[in-house]
C-alpha positions in Angstrom: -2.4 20.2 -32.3 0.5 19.1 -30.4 0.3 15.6 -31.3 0.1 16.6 -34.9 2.7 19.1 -34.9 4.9 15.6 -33.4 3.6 13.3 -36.0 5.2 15.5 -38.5 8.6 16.3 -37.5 11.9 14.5 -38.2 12.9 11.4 -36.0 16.2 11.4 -35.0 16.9 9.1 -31.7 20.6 8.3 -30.2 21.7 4.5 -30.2 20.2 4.6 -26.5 17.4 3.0 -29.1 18.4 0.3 -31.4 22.5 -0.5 -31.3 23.0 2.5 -33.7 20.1 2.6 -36.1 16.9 4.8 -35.5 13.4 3.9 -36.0 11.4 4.4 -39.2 9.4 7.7 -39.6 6.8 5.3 -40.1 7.0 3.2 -36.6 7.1 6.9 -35.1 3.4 7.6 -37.1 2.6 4.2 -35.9 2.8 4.7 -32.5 1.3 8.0 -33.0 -1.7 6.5 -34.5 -2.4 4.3 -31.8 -1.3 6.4 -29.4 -3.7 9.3 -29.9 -6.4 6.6 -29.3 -5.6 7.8 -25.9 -8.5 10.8 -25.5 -9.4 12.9 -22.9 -13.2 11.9 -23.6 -12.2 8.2 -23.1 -10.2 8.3 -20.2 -13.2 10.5 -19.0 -15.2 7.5 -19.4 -13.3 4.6 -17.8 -12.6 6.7 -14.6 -16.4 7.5 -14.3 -16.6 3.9 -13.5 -13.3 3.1 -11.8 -14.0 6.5 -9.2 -17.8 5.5 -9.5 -20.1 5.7 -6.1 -20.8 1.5 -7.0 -16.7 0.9 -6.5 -17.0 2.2 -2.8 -13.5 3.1 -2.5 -12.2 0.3 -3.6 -10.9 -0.9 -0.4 -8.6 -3.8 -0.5 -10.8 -7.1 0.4 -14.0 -4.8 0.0 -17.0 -5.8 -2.3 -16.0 -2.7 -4.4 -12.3 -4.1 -4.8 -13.8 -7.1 -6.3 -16.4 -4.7 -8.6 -12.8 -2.8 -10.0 -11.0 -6.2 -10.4 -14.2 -7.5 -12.6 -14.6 -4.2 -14.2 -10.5 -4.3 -14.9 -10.5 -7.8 -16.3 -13.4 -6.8 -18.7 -11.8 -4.1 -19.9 -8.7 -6.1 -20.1 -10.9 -8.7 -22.5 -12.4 -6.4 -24.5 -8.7 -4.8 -25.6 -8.0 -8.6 -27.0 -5.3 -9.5 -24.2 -5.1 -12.9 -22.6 -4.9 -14.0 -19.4 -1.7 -14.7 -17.5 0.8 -17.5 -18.1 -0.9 -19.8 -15.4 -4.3 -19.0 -17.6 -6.1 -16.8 -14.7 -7.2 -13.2 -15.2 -6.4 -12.6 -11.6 -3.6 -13.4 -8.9 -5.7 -14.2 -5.6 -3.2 -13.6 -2.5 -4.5 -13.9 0.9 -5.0 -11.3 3.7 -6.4 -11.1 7.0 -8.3 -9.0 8.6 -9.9 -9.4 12.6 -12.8 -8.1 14.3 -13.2 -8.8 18.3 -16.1 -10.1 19.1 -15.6 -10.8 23.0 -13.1 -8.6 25.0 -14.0 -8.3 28.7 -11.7 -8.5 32.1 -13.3 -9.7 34.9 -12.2 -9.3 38.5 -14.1 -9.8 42.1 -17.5 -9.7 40.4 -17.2 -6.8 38.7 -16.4 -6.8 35.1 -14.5 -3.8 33.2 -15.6 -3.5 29.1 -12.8 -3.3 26.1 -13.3 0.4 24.5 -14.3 2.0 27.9 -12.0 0.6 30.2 -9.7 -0.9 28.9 -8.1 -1.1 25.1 -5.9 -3.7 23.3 -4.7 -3.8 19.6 -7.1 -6.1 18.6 -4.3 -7.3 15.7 -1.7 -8.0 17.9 -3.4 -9.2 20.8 -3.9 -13.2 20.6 -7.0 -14.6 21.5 -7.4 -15.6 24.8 -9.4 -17.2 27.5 -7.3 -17.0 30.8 -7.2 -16.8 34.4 -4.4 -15.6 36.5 -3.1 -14.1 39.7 -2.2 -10.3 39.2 1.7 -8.9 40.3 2.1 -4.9 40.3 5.7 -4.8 39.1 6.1 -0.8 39.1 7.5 0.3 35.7 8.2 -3.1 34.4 11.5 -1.8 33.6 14.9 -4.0 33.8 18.5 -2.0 33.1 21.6 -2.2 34.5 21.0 0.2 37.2 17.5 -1.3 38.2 15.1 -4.3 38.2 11.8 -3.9 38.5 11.2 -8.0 38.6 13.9 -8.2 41.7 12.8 -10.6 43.9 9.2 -11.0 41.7 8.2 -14.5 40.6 6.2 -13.5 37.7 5.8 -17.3 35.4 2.1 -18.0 34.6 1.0 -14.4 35.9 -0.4 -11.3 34.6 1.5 -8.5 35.2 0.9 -4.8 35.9 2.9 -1.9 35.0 2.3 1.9 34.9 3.2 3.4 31.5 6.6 5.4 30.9 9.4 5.1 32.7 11.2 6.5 35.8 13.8 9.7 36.0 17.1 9.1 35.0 15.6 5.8 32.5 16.3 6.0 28.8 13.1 6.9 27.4 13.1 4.0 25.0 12.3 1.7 28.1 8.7 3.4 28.7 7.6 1.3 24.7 5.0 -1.4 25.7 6.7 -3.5 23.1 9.6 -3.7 25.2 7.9 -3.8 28.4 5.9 -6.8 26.9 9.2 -8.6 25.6 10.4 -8.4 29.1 7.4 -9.7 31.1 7.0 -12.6 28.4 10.7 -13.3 28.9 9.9 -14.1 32.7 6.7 -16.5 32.2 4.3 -13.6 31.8 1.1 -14.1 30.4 -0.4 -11.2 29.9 0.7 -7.0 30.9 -1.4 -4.3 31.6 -0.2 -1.2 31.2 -1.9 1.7 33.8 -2.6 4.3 31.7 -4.1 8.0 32.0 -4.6 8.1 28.1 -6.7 5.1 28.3 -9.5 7.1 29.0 -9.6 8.2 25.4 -10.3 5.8 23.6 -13.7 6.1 25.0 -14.3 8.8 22.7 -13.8 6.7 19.5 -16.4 5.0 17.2 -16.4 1.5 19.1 -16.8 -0.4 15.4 -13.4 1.0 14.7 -11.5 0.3 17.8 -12.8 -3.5 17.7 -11.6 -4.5 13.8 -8.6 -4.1 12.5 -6.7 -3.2 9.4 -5.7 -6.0 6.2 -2.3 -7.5 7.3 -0.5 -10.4 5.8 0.4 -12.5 8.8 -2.1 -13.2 11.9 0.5 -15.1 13.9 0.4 -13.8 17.5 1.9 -17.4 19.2 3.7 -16.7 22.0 3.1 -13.1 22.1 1.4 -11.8 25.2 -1.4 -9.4 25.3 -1.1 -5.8 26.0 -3.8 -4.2 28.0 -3.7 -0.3 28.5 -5.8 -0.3 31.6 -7.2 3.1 33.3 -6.0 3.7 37.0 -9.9 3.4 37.6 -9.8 -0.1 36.8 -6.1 0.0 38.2 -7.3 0.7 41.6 -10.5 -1.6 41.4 -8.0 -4.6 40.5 -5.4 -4.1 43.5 -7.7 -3.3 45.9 -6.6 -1.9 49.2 -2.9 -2.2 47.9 -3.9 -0.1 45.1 -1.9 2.8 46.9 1.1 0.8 47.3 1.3 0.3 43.6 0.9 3.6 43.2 3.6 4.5 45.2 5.8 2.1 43.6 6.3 -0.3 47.0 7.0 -3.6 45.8 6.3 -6.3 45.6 2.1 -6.1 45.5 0.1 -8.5 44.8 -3.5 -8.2 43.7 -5.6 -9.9 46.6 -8.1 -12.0 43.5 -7.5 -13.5 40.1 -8.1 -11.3 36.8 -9.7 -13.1 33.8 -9.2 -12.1 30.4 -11.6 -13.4 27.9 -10.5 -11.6 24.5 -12.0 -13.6 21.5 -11.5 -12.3 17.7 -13.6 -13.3 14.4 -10.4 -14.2 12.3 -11.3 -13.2 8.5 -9.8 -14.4 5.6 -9.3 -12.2 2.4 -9.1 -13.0 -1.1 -8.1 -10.3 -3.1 -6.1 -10.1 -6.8 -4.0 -8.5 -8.8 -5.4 -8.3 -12.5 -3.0 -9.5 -15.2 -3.5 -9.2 -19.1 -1.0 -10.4 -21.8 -0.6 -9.4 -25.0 2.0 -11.5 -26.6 5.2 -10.4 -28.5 7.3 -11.2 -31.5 10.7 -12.4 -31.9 11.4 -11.3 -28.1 8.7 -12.5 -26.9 9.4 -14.0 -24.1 11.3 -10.7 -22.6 8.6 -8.8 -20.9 7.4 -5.1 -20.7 5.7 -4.5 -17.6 2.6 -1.3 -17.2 1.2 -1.0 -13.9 -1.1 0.9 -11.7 -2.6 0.3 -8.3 -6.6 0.0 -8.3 -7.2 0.0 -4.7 -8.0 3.0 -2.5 -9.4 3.4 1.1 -13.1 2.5 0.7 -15.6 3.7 2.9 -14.4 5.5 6.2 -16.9 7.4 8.7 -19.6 7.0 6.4 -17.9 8.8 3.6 -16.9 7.3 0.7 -13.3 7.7 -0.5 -13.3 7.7 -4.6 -9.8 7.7 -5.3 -10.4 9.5 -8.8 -6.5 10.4 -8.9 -5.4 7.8 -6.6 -5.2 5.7 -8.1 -8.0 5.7 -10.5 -5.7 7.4 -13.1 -2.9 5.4 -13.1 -6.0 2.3 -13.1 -7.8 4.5 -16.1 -4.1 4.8 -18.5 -3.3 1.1 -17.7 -6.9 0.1 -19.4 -6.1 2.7 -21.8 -2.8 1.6 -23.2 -4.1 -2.3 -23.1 -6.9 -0.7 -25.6 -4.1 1.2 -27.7 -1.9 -1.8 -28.1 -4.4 -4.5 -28.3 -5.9 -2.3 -31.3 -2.4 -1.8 -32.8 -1.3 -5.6 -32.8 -4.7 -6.8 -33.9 -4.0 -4.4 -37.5 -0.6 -6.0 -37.6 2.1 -3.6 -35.0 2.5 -6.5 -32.6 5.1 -5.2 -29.6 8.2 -7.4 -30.4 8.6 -7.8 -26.4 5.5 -9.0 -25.0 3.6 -6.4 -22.4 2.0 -7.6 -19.2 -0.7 -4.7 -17.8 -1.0 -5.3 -14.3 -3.2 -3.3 -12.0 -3.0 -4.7 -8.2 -4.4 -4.5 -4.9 -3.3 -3.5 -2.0 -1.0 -0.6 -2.3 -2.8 1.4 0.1 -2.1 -1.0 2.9 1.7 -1.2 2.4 2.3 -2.6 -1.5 0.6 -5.7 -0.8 0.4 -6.8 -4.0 3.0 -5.9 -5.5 4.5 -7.8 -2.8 3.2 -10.7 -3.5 3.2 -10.8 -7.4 7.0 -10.0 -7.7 7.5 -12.8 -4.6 5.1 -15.2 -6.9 5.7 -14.0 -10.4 3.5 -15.4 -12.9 6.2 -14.4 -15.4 9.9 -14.8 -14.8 11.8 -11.9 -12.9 14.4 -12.3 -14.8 12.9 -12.0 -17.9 11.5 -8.4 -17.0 12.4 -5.7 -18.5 11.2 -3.3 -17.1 8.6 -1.8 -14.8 6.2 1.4 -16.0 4.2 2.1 -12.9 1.6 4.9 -13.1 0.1 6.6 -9.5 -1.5 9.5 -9.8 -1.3 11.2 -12.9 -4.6 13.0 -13.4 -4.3 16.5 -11.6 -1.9 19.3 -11.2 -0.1 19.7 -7.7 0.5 23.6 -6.2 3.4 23.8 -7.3 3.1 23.5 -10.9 -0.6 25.5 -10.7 0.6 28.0 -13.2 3.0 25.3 -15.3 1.0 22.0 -16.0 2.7 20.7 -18.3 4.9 19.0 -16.4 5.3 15.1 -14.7 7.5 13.8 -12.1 9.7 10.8 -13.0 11.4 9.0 -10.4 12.6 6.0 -10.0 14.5 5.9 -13.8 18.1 6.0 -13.1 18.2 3.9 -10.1 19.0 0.5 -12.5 19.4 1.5 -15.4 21.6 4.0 -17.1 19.8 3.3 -20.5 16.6 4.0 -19.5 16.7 7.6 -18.2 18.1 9.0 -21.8 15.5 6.4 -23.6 12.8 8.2 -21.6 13.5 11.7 -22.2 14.5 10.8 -26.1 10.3 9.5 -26.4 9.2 12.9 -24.4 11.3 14.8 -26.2 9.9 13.5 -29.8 6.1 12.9 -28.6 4.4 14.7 -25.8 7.3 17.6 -24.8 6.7 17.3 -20.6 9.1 19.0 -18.3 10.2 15.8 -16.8 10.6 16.9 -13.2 13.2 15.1 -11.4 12.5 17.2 -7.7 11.4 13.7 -5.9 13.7 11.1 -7.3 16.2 12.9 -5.2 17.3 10.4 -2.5 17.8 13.2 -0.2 14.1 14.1 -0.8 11.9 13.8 2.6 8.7 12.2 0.9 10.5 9.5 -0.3 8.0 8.5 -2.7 10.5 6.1 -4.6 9.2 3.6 -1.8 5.9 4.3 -1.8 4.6 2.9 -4.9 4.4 -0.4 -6.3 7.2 0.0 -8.8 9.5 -0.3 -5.7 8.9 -4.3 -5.5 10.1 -4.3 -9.0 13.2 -2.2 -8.3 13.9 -4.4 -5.3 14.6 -7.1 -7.6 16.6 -5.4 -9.7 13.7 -4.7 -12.8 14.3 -1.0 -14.2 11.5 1.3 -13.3 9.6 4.6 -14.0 6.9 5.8 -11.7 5.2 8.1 -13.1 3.2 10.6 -10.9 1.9 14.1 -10.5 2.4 15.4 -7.0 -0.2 15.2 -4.2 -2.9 18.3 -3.5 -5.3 18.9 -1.5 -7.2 15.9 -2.2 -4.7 13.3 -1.5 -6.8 10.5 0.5 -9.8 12.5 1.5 -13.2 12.0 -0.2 -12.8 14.9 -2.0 -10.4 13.0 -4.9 -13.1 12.6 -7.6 -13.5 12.6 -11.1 -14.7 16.2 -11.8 -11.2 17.8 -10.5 -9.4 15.2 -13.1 -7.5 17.7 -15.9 -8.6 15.1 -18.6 -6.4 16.8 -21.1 -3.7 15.9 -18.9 -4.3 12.5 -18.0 -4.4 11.6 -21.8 -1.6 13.1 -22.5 0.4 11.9 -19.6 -1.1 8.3 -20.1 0.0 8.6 -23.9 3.7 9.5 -22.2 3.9 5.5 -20.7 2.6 4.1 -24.1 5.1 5.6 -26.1 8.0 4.9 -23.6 6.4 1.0 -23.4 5.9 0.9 -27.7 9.8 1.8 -28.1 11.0 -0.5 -25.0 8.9 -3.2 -26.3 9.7 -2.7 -30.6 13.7 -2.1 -29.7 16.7 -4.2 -29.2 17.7 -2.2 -26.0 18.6 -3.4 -23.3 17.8 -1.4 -19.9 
């Protein structure tokens, strides 16, 4: 009823649209027509597969990623689009991602076992195959006031430390990082850090402690190791000086050699970012961007992690729209600007691709008009439980001063959200403006709109799945980007 009630009623739009002149009532019943191709029943459908138990999560680099990104560039084929301007359906971008297949220390016959004894950050620690005298140099702190390396020749050695820092020593000194930076500034090869935590990590799954999570860059050269040590295998490596290190009485030296042997299975990933075109008009070559991220956490303790809302949603209205506008240029409404829908990888790990994409664009930067970026649209957060008809918009007057009015003219005239403005606030402590993947847009100065409906109860636990989707919603609020994208993409306005 809504959308009929819209289709019907008089369209009257400020020169925020088109340099003074307002669209046709019939471009408005055009979009409307393609738009309601939007349903809840066929949103229900593609995020039965996207949030599916064969996706597993969808981890970045997983075999369910690559599942989504086929599924995705199926979809994308079936709406009529074509593939990106270098003639690929998907941006590859590579990742890493290590699991340790050695780590043992081994001192006087007796050998100590990562995960028990000892632990290391198996992503920052370089693989290594070493043997080396052992120096105790007490806190392994160096200020003004003191120095724990006085007098310590410490080149080509490992070093010990115990972990924090001593009274009256800003507390900043007790990081490892820093400790680290200064024993590898004297020759250091290695530190290990005495720790009464260390014990802990005997508690933890061992598969977990010995891989570790996607990163971008695997260069660890000239980085020593960190070793958190327990004061078990503390005392065992000093020997009878083990109580002079205790005690801080310097310098001590351990009485045999330590060797380290930490060796890592280095993975490469491949995975993508899924791009389909659909060509413009006479502006053609001036680009409309919709994304979404696919991605999600995969499978963690056994569980798997659907990601109905996260971001299957966002995933669902991208396919969605591509249907919707495919449909309308192929009966003769071709977008004047051309659209690029874009879902990408790696959002969960820290806008990965994103990253990538807008630091190798297939299309020109420049040429961008804007970013539309949907995460999370498909459920209703507390604060709204007894209002849902509502969205949050963030991100819109950042850049643009055009694009904020243009928005809430196309809400105003089509699907009548409350467009809540609570976390585009800069003041805002969830700061979600950087959390998405619109943000590598905005950092190049592309106008954006993130689109998003709060988090709940749900947000990253296995318990996001495609039964609590409001279906209703997610049409609706996926019908709210394709009318915002049909009159960016038909109009002369510039954002």
């Amino acid at each position: 009823m809504r959308l009929l009630a819209t289709a019907v009623c008089i369209f009257s739009l400020s020169t925020v649209f088109a340099q003074g002149k307002s669209p046709l009532v019939f471009e408005k019943a055009t979009a409307l027509r393609y738009g309601a191709t939007i349903t809840p029943a066929s949103t229900k459908a593609q995020l039965a597969v996207i949030a599916g138990e064969e996706m597993e999560g969808r981890e970045t680099g997983t075999r369910g990623q690559k599942r989504a990104a086929a599924y995705i560039l199926s979809q994308f084929r079936e709406a009529g689009l074509q593939p990106g301007a270098n003639g690929q359906w998907e941006q590859h971008y590579p990742l890493y991602r290590d699991s340790l297949e050695t780590g043992i220390i081994t001192t006087g016959g007796r050998t100590f076992h990562f995960g028990t004894d000892f632990y290391a950050n198996v992503q920052e620690t370089p693989n290594i195959n070493m043997e080396a005298g052992v120096i105790f140099a007490g806190y392994g702190v160096v200020t003004p006031e003191r120095n724990d390396y006085k007098g310590l020749d410490v080149k080509g050695k490992i070093v010990m430390v115990r972990e924090g820092v001593p009274t009256g020593v800003l507390r900043e000194k007790a990081n490892p990082t820093e400790k680290a930076a200064v024993a590898a500034f004297r020759g250091a090869t290695a530190l290990l850090v005495v720790s009464k935590s260390a014990n802990r990590f005997r508690l933890l799954d061992q598969e977990y402690l010995r891989r570790t999570d996607i990163y971008k860059s695997r260069d660890t050269s000239g980085r020593p190791g960190v070793y958190y040590i327990t004061p078990v295998m503390a005392a065992a490596i000093m020997g009878r000086d083990s109580v002079q290190a205790e005690k801080g009485l310097l310098p001590v030296e351990a009485p045999q050699a330590l060797q380290i042997r930490f060796e890592k299975k280095d993975l490469t990933l491949r995975p993508s970012n899924v791009l389909g075109y659909l060509e413009g008009t006479d502006k053609k070559d001036e680009l409309v961007f919709i994304t979404a991220h696919y991605d999600h956490l995969g499978i963690v303790d056994g569980k798997i992690n659907y990601g109905a809302d996260d971001d299957g949603s966002g995933t669902t209205a991208v396919i969605e729209m591509a249907k919707a506008f495919g449909k309308a240029a192929r009966e003769g409404h071709r977008p004047r600007r051309s659209i690029v829908f874009m879902t990408v990888s790696g959002e969960e790990k820290g806008l990965l691709g994103s990253d990538y994409y807008t630091s190798n664009p297939v299309y020109p930067l420049a040429k961008t008009v804007v970013d539309l970026n949907i995460d999370m649209i498909g459920r209703i957060d507390p604060e709204h439980e007894h209002d849902p008809n509502y969205i949050y918009i963030i991100g819109d007057d950042k850049i643009s001063s055009a694009l904020r009015p243009l928005s809430e003219n196309v809400n105003n005239n089509f699907t009548r959200f409350k467009l809540d403005y609570k976390f585009n606030d800069p003041n805002d402590p969830h700061q979600f403006y950087y959390r998405s993947d619109h943000y590598n847009f905005a950092r190049h100065g592309i106008p954006v709109i993130f689109y998003f409906n709060g988090t709940h109860a749900d947000y990253h636990q296995p318990t996001d799945t495609v039964e609590k989707i409001n279906y209703d919603l997610l049409a609706r609020r996926a019908q709210l980007v394709f009318y915002t994208a049909w009159q960016i993409a038909m109009t002369d306005t510039k954002l």
